[in-house]
Legacy VTK file of the C-alpha trace (Angstrom):
# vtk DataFile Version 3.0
C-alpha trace
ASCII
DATASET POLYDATA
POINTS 437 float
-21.020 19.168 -24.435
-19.752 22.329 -22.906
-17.668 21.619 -19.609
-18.511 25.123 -17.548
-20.066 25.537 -14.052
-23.508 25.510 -15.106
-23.237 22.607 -17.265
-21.665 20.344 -14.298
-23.951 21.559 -11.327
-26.340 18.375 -11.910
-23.713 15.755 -10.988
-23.089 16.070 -7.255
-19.621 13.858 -7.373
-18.365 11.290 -4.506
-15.160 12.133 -2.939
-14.612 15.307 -4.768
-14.548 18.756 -3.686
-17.189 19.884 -6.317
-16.955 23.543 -6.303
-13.272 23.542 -7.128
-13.932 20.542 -9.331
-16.099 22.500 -11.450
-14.209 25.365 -11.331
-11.681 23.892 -13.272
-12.954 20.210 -14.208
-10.588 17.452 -15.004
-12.390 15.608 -17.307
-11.550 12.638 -18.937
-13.287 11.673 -22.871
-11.358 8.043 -23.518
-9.316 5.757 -22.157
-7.504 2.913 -24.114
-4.363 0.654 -22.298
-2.199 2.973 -19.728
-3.746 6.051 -20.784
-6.893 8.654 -20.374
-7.420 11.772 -22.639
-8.879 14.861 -21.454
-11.314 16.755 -23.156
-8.811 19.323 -24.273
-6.675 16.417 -26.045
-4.021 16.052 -23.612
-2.413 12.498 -23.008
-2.326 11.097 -19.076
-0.426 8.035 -17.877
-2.474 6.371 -15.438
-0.410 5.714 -12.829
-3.209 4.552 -10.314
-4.764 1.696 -12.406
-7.922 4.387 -11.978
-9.039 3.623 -8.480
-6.725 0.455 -8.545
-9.048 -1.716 -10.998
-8.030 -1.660 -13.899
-4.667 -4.267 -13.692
-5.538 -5.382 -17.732
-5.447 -1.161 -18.684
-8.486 0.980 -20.018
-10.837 -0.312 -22.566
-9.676 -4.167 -22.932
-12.582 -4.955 -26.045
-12.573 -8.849 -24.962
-14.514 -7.736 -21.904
-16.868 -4.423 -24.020
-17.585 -7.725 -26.421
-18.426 -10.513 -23.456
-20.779 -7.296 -22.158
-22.212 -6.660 -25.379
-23.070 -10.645 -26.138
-24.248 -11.052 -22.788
-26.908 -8.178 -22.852
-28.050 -9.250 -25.889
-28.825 -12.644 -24.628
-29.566 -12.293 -21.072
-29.581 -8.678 -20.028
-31.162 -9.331 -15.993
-31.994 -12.587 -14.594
-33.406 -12.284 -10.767
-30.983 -14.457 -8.310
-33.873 -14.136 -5.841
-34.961 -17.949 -6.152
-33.517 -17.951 -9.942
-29.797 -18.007 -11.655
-27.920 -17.937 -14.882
-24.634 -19.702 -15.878
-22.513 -16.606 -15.775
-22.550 -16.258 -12.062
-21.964 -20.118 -11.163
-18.954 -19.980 -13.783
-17.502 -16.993 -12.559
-18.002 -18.292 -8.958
-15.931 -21.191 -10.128
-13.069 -19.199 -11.548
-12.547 -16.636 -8.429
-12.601 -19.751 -6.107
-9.529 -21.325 -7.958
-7.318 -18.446 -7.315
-8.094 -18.999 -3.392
-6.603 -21.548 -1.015
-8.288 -24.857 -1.070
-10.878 -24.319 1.604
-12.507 -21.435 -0.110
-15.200 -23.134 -2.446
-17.963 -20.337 -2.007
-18.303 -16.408 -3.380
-21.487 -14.155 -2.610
-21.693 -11.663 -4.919
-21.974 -8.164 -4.682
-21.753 -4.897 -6.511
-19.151 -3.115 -5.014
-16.279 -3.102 -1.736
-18.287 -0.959 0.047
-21.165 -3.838 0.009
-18.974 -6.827 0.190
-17.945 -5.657 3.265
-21.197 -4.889 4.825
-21.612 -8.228 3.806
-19.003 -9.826 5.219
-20.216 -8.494 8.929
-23.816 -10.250 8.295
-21.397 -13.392 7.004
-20.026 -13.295 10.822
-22.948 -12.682 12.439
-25.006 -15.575 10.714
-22.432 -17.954 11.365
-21.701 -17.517 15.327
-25.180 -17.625 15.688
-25.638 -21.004 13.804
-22.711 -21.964 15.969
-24.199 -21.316 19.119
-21.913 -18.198 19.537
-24.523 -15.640 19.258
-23.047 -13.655 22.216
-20.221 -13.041 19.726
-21.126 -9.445 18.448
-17.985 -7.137 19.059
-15.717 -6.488 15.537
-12.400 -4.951 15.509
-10.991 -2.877 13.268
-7.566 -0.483 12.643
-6.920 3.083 12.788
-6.351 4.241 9.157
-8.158 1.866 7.781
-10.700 2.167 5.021
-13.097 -0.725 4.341
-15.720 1.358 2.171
-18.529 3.853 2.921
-21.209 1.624 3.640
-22.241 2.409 7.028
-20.942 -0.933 8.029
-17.768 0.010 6.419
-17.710 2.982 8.064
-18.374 1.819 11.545
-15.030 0.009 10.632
-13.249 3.286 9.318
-10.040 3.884 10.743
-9.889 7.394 8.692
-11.988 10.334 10.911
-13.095 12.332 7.893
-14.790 9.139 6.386
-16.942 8.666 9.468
-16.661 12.357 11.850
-20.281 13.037 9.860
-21.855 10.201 10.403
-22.094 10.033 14.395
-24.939 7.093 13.533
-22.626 3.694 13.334
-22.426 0.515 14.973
-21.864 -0.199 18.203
-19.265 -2.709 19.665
-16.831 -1.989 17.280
-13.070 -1.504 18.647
-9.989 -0.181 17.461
-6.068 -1.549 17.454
-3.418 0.733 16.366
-2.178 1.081 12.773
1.496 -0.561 11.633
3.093 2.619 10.831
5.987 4.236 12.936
8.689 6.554 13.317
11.477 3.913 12.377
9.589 2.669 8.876
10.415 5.440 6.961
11.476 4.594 3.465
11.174 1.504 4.327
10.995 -1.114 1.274
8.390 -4.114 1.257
7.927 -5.488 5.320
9.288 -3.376 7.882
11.056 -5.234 10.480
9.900 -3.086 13.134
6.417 -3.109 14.652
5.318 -6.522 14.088
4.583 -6.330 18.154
1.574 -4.391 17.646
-0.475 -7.518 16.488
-0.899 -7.778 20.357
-3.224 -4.862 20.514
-5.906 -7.531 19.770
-4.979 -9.810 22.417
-5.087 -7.054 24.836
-8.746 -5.865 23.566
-9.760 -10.023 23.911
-8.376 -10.010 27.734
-10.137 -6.545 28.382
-13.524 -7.307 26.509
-13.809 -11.064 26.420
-12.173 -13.283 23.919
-15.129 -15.054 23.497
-17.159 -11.734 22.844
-15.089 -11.260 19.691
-16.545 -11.859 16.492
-14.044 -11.122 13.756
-11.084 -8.405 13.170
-11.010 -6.871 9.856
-7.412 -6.262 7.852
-6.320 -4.879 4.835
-3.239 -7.230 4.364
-2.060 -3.818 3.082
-3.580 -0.711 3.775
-4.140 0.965 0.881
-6.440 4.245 0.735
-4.439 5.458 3.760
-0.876 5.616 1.667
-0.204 2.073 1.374
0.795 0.673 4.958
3.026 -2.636 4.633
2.456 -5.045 7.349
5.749 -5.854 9.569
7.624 -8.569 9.518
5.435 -11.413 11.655
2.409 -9.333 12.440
-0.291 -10.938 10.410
0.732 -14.486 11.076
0.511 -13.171 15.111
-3.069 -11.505 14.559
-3.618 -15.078 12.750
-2.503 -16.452 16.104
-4.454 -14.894 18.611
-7.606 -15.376 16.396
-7.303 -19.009 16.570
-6.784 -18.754 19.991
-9.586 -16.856 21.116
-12.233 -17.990 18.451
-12.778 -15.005 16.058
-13.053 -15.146 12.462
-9.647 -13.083 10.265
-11.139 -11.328 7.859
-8.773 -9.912 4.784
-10.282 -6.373 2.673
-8.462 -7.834 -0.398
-10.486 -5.284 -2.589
-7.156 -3.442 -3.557
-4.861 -6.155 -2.847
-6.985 -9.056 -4.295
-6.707 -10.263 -8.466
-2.420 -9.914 -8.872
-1.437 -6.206 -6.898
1.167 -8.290 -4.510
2.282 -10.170 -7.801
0.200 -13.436 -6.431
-3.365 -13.724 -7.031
-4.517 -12.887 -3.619
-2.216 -11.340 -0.442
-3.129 -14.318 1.577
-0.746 -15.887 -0.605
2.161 -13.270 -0.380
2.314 -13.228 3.201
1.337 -16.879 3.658
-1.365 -16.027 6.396
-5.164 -17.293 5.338
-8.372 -15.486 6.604
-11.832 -17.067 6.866
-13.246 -14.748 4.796
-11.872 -12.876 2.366
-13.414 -9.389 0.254
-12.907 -8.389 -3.026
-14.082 -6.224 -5.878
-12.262 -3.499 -8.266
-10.162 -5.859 -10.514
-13.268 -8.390 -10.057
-14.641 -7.400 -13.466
-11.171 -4.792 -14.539
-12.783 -1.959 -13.157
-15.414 -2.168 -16.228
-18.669 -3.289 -14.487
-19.372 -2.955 -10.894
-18.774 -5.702 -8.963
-17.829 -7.277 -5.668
-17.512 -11.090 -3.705
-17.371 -12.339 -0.064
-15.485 -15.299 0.032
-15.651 -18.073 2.438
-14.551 -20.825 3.401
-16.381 -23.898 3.563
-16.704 -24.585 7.586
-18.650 -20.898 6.992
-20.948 -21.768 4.508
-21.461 -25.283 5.527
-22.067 -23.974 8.982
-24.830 -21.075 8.105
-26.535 -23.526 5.603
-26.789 -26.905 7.903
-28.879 -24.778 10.626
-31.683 -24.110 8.185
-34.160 -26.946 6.970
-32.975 -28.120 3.523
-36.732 -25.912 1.774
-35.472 -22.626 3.760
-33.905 -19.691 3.230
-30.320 -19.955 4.724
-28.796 -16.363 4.478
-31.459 -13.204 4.563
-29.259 -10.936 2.480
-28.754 -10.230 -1.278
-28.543 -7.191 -3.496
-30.981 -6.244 -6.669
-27.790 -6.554 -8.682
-26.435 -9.232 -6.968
-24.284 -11.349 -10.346
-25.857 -9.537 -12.914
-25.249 -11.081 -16.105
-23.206 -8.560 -18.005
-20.740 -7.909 -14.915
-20.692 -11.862 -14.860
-19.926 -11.731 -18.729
-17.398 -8.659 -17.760
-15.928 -10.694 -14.392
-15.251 -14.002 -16.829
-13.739 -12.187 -19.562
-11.041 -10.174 -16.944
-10.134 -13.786 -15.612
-9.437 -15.142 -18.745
-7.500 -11.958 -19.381
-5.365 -12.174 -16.175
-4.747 -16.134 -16.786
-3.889 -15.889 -20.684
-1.778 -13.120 -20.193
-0.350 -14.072 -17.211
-0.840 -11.173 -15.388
0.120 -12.157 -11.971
3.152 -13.319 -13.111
3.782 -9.919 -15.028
3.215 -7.747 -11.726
5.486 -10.169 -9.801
8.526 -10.033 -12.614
8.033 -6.096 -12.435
7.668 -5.670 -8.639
11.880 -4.646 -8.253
11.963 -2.532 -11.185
8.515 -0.519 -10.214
9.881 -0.573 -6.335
13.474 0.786 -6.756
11.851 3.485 -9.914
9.200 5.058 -6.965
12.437 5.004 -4.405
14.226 7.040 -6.480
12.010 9.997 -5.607
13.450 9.387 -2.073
16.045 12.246 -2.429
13.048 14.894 -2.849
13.191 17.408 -0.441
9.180 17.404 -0.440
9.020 13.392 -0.103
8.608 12.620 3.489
8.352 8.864 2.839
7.830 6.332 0.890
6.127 2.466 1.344
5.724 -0.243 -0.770
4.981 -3.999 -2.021
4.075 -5.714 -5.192
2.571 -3.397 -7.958
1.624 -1.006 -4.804
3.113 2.019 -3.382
2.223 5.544 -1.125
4.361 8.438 -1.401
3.899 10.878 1.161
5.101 14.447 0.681
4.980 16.701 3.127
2.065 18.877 4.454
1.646 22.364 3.004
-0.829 25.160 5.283
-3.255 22.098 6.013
-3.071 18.531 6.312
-4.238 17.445 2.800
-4.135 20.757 1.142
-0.633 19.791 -0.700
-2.171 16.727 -1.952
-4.740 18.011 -3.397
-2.778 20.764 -5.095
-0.115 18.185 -6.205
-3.005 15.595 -7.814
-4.933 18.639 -9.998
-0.784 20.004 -10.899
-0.024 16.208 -11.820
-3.518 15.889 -14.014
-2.159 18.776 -16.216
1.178 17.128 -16.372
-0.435 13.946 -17.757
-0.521 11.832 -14.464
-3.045 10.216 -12.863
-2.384 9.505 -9.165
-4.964 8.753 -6.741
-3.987 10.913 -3.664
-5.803 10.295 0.060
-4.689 13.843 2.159
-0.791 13.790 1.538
-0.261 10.426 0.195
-0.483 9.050 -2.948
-0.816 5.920 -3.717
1.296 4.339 -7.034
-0.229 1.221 -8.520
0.044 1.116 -12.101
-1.711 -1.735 -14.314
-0.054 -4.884 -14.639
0.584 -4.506 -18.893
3.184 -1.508 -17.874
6.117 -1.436 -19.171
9.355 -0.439 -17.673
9.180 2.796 -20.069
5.449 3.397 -18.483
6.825 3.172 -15.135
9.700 5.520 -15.406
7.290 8.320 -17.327
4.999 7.537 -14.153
8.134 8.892 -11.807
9.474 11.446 -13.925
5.786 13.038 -14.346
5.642 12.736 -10.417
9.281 14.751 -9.923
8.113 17.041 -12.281
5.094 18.276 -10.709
7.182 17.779 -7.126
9.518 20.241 -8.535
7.514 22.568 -9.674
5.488 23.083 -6.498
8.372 22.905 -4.037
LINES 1 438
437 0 1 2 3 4 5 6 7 8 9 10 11 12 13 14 15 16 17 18 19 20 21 22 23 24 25 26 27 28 29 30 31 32 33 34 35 36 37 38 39 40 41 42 43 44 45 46 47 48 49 50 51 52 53 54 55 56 57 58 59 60 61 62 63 64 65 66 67 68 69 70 71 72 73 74 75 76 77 78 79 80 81 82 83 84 85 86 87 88 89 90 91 92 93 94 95 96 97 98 99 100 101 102 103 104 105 106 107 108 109 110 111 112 113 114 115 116 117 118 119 120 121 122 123 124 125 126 127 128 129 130 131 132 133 134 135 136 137 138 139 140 141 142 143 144 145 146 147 148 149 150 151 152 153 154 155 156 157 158 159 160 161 162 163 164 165 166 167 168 169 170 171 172 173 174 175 176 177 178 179 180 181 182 183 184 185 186 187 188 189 190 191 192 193 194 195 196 197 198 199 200 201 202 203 204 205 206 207 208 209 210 211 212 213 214 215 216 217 218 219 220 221 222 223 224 225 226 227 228 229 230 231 232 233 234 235 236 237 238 239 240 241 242 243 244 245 246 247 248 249 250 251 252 253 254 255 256 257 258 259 260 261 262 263 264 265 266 267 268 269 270 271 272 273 274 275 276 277 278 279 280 281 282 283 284 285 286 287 288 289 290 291 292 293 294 295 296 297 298 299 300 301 302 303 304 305 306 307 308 309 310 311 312 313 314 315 316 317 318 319 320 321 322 323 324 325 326 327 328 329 330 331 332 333 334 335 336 337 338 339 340 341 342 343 344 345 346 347 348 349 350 351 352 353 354 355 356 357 358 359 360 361 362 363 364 365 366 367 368 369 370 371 372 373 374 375 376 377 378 379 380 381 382 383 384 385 386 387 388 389 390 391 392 393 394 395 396 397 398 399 400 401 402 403 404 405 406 407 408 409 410 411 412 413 414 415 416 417 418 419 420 421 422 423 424 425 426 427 428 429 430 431 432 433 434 435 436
């Protein structure tokens, strides 16, 4: 296939400015363990675990083999009214990486939709509590909780929503975690952990008991990778309790070993109610996402049906397909054999103090980090974004990968790196900083 403009015009890509994309397309033919090839041969480090999903690296064949087997066998079972082993199995597996009280995944096909899901979740169960009146969600600026429209109701990032003036009402806003005295901060800041009362102020102003949940990425990720303070989830946790509202954690970047544990709840030792996921669900291979919950939830949205009925009114087509069941099992058992988790953890200094390093750059502005996770902001060029941009196409040719939102990128390299991957990761990164100084 030839890769000109005419050839590409079909494909109208998401998140991509498609007239420079095709202009000049970065395409990628194979992938195989920390690295992608382009169609003109090159070699690039993957330095972003693709879109953070791929903790295992590119093209593991135990999952391409469990996907293979499984479509043979089973290729679509209904889970309208019907099931298949795969999705009870997997189910089983997610649930022992969770605290105790979470016994029950819905599953999805993406973060966008576990997320959407996760607001009809709340909804159903203040309403089998008696708590219908409970309708109002909060969210964060800069955060990003997918592109659903629920998930963009909840969008704390203006171009992901400016668009779309049709969203949901009732939704407020708290202020994001980031300030002035953070910068270069490592891991928690110690500073700013007093901004968790933003939500008790909104529950005095609107009503505690009009509250229905606050969504939180434990740490924000597409925004540049935000690192909570010092005290500030366990005092959201807090004023939850204390008002009635439901804590729900975005773990769709964070979730399956990026803080080094299996979930975040666990590295900050705060626990939501509910709790999303996707990306490193399946390693990126298969689409897939999960709403977790715990079991006063489920128990609480199932007991007000009759035992015959219909509990929940919500499901997907593709809700636990087989093969990304097949693709979902085979990740775990990668991530548990390999011990994965443990890997990320036993790297987190090395990859840490490596991306600090680039703190001396007269273009680095700051940088955050936690785990297997970290944003580098440079500074702005003629627009906000516009150096980004630049610096993700110059880093491509380089042979880096680095997912970039506006002026931040965001570093989170598989789990299987080694400390040689992670130092080609930052010296490919100075590079291109150096040349576009």
């Amino acid at each position: 296939m030839s890769f000109d403009v005419n050839s590409l015009e079909a494909h109208w890509m998401p998140f991509t400015a498609n007239r420079d994309f095709k202009s000049n397309p970065r395409m990628v033919v194979k992938s195989e363990g920390m690295y992608m090839w382009d169609y003109k041969g090159g070699q690039i480090i993957d330095g972003s675990s693709a879109l953070f999903c791929t903790p295992a690296g590119h093209a593991r064949r135990e999952i391409a083999e469990a996907v293979y087997n499984q479509m043979l066998n089973n290729d679509y079972t209904p889970h309208f009214q019907l099931g298949h082993p795969g999705s009870f199995e997997l189910a089983e597996r997610v649930c022992r990486l969770l605290p105790d009280d979470f016994n029950h995944v819905f599953f999805t096909n993406s973060g966008s939709e576990s997320v959407d899901t996760a607001i009809k979740v709340i909804l159903a169960y203040h309403r089998a509590r008696g708590e219908a009146q409970r309708t109002r969600l909060v969210s964060r600026e800069r955060a990003y909780h997918g592109v659903n429209m629920g998930g963009v109701s909840l969008a704390g990032m203006i171009k992901n929503r400016e668009t779309f003036g049709l969203t949901l009402p009732n939704i407020s806003m708290i202020r994001h975690t980031w300030t002035e005295q953070q910068r270069f901060a490592k891991g928690q800041p110690l500073t700013g952990g007093e901004m968790a009362m933003d939500l008790e102020r909104i529950a005095e102003n609107l009503g505690g008991n009009t509250l229905a949940a606050v969504f939180i990425e434990p740490v924000a990720g597409s925004t540049g990778t935000l690192v909570p303070p010092v005290g500030y989830l366990e005092k959201v946790r807090e004023i939850c309790d204390n008002h009635g509202l439901l804590l729900v954690f975005d773990e769709v970047i964070t979730g399956f070993g990026r803080m080094g544990t299996p979930f975040a709840t666990y590295k900050f030792n705060v626990k939501p109610d509910i709790i999303t996921m996707a990306k490193a669900l399946t390693n990126g291979s298969i689409p897939m996402g999960g709403v977790a919950v715990t079991d006063e939830i489920y128990n609480t949205i199932n007991d007000a049906s009759p035992i015959n009925a219909i509990e929940f009114f919500h499901g997907y087509t593709y809700s636990a397909h087989p093969a990304a069941c097949a693709a979902g099992i085979a990740s775990q058992k990668i991530y548990q054999e390999e011990s994965l988790f443990e890997q990320a953890a036993s790297m987190e200094s090395y990859f840490l103090d490596a991306i600090w390093s680039l703190e001396d750059h007269p273009m680095v502005a700051d940088i955050r980090g936690i785990g297997m996770m970290a944003g580098v902001e440079v500074h702005p060029g003629a627009t906000p974004g516009a150096r980004g941009m630049e610096m993700q196409k110059a880093m491509f040719w380089n042979g880096l990968h680095i997912k970039w939102t506006g002026d931040n990128a965001i570093i989170a390299p598989a789990f299987i790196a080694e400390r040689k991957h992670i130092d080609e990761i930052v010296n490919k990164f100075r590079k291109t900083l150096d040349q576009l100084k």
